[in-house]
C-alpha positions in Angstrom: 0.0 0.0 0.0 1.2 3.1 -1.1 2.2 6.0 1.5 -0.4 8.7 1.6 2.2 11.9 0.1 1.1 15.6 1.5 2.1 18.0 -1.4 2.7 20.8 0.6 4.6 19.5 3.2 7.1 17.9 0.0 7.0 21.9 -1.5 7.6 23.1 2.0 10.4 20.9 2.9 12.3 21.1 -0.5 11.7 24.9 0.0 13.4 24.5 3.5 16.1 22.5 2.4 17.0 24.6 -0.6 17.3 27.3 2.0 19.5 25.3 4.2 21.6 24.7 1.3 22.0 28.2 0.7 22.7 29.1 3.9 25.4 26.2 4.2 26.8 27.9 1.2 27.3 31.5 2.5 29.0 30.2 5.7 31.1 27.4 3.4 32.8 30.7 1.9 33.6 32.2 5.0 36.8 31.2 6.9 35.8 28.9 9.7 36.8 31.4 12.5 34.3 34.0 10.7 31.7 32.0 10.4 31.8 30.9 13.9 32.0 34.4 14.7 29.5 35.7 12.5 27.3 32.7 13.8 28.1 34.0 17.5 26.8 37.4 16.9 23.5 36.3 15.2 23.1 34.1 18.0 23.6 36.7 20.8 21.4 38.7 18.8 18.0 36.2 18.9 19.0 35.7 22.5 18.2 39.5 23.1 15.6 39.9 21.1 13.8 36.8 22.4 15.1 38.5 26.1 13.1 41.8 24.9 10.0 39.2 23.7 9.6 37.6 27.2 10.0 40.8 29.3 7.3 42.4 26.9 4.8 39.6 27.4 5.6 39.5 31.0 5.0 43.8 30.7 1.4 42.9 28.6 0.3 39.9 31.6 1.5 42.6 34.4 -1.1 45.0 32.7 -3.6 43.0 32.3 -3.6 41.6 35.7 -3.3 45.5 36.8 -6.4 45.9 34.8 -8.5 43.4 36.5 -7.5 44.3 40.0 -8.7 48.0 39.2 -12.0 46.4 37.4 -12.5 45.0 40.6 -11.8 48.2 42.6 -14.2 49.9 40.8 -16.9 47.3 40.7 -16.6 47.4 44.9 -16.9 51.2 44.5 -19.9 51.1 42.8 -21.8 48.6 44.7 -20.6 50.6 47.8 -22.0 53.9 46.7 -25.4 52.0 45.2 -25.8 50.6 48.7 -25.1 53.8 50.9 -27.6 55.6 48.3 -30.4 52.9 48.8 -30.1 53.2 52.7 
């Protein structure tokens, strides 16, 4: 029985691996201690940016928790001053 081929996935991974060959190329010309370098300084770059990421999504949950707590707040205000006007 013949395997049950998804043509995207083929188009998508000889996509990805033409990119891979690329890349392997464009570090290939590179003298090794460059490209390890090179690779370095990419690398250090994603780790800050993925540093900046998780310190803004922390910053967005920090907000939104901020929100709900004065949500609440106000809620308790309100049901205070309905109460104190109904007496």
């Amino acid at each position: 029985m013949a395997e049950d081929r998804d043509p995207i996935r083929d188009v998508a991974e000889a996509v990805l691996g033409g990119l891979r060959q690329i890349e392997d190329c464009s570090y290939a010309i590179m003298p090794k201690n460059i490209a390890h370098s090179v690779a370095g300084v990419k690398k250090a770059l994603l780790g800050a940016l993925t540093n900046a990421l998780r310190w803004e999504m922390d910053w967005i949950d920090d907000r939104v928790a901020g929100g709900d707590k004065l949500r609440e707040e106000w809620r308790e205000k309100a049901r205070q001053r309905t109460s104190q006007a109904a007496q």
